[in-house]
C-alpha positions as CSV (number, residue, x, y, z in Angstrom):
1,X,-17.3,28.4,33.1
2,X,-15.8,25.8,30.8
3,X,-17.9,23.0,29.3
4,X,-14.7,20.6,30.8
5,X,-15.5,22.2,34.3
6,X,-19.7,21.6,34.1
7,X,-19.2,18.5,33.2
8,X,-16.6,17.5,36.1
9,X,-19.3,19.1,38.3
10,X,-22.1,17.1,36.7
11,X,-20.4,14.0,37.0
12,X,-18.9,14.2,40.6
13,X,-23.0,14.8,42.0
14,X,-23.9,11.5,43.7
15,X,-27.0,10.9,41.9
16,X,-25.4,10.7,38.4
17,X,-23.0,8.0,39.9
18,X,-26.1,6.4,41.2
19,X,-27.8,6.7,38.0
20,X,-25.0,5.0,36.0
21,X,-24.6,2.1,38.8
22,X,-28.1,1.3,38.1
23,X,-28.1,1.7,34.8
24,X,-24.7,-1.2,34.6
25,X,-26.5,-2.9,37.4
26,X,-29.7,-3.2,34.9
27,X,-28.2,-3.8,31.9
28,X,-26.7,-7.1,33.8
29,X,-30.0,-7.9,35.1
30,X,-31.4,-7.6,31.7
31,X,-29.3,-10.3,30.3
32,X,-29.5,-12.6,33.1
33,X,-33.5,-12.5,32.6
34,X,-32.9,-12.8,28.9
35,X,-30.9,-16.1,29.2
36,X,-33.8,-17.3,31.6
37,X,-36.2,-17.0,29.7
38,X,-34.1,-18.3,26.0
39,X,-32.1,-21.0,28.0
40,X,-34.9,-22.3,30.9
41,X,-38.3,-21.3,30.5
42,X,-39.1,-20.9,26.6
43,X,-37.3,-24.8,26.0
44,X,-39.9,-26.2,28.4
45,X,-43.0,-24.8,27.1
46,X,-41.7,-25.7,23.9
47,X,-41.6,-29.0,25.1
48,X,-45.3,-29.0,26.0
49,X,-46.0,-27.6,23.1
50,X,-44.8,-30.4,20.9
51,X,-41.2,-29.3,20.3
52,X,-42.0,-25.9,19.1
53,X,-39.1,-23.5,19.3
54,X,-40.5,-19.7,20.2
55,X,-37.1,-17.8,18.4
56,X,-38.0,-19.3,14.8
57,X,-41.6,-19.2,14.8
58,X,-42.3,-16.5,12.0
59,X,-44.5,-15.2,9.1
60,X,-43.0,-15.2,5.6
61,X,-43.8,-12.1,3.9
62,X,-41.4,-12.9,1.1
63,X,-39.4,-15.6,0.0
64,X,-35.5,-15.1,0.1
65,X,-34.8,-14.5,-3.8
66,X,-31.4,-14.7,-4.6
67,X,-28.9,-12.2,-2.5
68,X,-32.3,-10.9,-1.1
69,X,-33.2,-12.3,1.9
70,X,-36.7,-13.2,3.3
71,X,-39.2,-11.1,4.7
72,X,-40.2,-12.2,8.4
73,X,-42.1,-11.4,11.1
74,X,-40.8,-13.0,13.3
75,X,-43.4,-13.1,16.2
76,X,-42.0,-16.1,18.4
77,X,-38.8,-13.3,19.1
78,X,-41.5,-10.5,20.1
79,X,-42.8,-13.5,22.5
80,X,-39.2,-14.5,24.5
81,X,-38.7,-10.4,24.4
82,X,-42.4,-9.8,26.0
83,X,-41.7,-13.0,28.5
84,X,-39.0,-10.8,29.5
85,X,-40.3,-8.0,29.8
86,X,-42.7,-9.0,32.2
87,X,-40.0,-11.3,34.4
88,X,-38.2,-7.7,34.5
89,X,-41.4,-5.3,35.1
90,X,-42.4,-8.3,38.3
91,X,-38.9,-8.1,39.6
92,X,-38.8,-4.6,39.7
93,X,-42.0,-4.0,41.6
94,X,-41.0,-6.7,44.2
95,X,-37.7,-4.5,44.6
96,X,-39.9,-1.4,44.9
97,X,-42.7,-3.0,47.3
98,X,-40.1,-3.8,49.3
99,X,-38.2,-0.5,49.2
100,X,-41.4,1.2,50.2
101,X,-41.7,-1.2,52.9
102,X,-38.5,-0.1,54.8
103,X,-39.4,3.5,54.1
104,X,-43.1,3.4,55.9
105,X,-41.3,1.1,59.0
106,X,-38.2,4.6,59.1
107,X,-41.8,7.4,58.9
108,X,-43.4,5.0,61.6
109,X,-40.4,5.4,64.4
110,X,-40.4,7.6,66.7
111,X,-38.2,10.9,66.5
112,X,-35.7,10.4,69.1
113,X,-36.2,13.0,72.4
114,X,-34.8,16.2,71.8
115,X,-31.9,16.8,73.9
116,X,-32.5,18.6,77.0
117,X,-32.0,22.7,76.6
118,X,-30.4,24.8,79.2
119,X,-32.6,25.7,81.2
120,X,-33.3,21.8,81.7
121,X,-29.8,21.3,82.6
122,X,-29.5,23.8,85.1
123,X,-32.7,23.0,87.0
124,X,-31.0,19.3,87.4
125,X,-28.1,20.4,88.4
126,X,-30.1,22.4,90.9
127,X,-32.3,19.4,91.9
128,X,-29.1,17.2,92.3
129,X,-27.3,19.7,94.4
130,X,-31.0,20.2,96.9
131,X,-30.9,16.2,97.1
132,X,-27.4,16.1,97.9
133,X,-28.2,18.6,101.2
């Protein structure tokens, strides 16, 4: 079989076009979080905190000498990214809670009646046909 042929295979399965919807779907969630936490959140706390601006809050390592740059850590970045995170992580187990919640109402219905066999059918086509004497 041709690699050209596998892959066609691969790709046409439903769950790798689910995986790659997610995946796009996520990405797009990802910024949307990102800009609320850099555009909305962060500049309030900053606020509170005196004006303080998370994305350049940093420890100089090194100064910048000439064409060299300086050497940062830049900590106030790791804490937007970590605000993130944790806006992303919450919203994902709400989405997962609730997932799980449709599932356990489908396991908690009842199986629908089976339908009637044969030799059910006949016997009420015999009792009709007795009442109808």
């Amino acid at each position: 079989m041709s690699i050209a042929k596998e892959f066609k295979e691969f790709a046409a399965k439903g769950s790798v076009i689910d995986l790659a919807v997610g995946v796009i779907i996520g990405a797009a969630f990802g910024k949307i979080v990102t800009s609320l936490v850099d555009d909305v959140i962060m500049p309030p706390i900053g606020m509170v905190l005196n004006g303080v601006d998370f994305s350049k809050l940093s420890i100089t390592l090194r100064d910048a000498i000439g064409d060299k740059p300086a050497v940062l850590i830049r900590y106030g970045v790791f804490i937007n990214t970590l605000i993130t995170f944790l806006i992303v992580a919450f919203c994902i187990f709400l989405m997962v809670k609730a997932i799980n919640k449709m599932n356990r109402k489908k396991e908690a219905a009842p199986p629908p009646p089976a339908p009637p066999t044969k030799e059910e059918v006949l016997l009420t086509e015999i009792r009709d046909e007795l009442r109808k004497r």
